[in-house]
N, C-alpha and C positions, 0 to 999 in steps of 0.2 A: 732377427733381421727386421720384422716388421714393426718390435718393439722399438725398434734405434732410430726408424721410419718414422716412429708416434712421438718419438722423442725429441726426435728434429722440428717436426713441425709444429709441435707445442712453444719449443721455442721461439721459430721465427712467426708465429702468428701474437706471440708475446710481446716480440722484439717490434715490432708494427705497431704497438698503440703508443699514445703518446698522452700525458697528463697534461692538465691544462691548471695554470695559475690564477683561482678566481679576484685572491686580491693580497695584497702586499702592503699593509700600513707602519706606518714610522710611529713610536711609541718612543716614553724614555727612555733612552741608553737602550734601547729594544725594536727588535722587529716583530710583528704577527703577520703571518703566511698562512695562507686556505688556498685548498689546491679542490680540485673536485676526483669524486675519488673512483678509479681503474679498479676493472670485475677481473677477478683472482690476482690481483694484489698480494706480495706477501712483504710489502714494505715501500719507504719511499726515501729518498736520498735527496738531502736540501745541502744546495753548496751556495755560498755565499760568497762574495768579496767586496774591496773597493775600489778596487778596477775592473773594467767591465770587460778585459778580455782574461778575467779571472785567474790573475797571475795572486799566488796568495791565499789563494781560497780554503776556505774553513769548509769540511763536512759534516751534515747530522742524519742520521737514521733515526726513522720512526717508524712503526707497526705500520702494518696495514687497515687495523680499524680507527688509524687518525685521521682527520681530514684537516687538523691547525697546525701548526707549532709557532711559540714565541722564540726565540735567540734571543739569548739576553747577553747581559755584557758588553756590549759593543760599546764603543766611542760615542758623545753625544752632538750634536748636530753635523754627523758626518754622511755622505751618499753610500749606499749599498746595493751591492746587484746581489739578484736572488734568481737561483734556478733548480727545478724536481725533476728529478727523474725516479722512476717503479722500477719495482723490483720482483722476481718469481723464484722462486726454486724448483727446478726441475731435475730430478737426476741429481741430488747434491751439489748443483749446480746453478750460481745464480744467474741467472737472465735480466738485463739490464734494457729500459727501450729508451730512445733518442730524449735529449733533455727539451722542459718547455722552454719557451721564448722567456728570455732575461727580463729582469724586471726590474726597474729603480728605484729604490727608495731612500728616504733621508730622515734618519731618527731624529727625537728630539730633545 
């Protein structure tokens, strides 16, 4: 009981942080994204689009000892929203907290 107790609340103190988008630059035919990076992390989840109510959106996982990632591929002079949300494993169970604030960018 008190382990399900430790278990719960690992979660929601999990679920309570929130990553933050240092910077979002437009590159060719590419994105670079820097996030600052969340203590016990065990990943981070970058969704993308080109609509900003992210109808469409493309996902990418990355570990937890990244703090960049490039997306390549993309369209070239076209707008991109970018948004990260963390990730934990608790219990075989991943724990997801609220995404950051959307971000605009437009490749070149």
């Amino acid at each position: 009981m008190q382990k399900r107790l430790e278990s719960q609340l690992a979660k929601t103190e999990f679920a309570a942080k929130k990553v933050k988008v240092k910077a979002v630059k437009g590159v060719k035919k590419s994105v670079k994204v820097n996030w600052k990076s969340v203590e016990g992390a065990d990943g981070y989840v970058i969704e993308y689009a080109k609509k900003a109510n992210f109808k469409g959106k493309k996902t990418v996982t990355v570990s937890a000892s990244r703090k960049a990632k490039t997306i390549k591929r993309l369209s070239a002079k076209k707008t991109y929203y970018v948004r990260v949300k963390v990730y934990k494993v608790v219990d075989n169970e991943k724990v997801y907290t609220a995404y950051s604030a959307k971000k605009k960018v437009r490749t070149k």
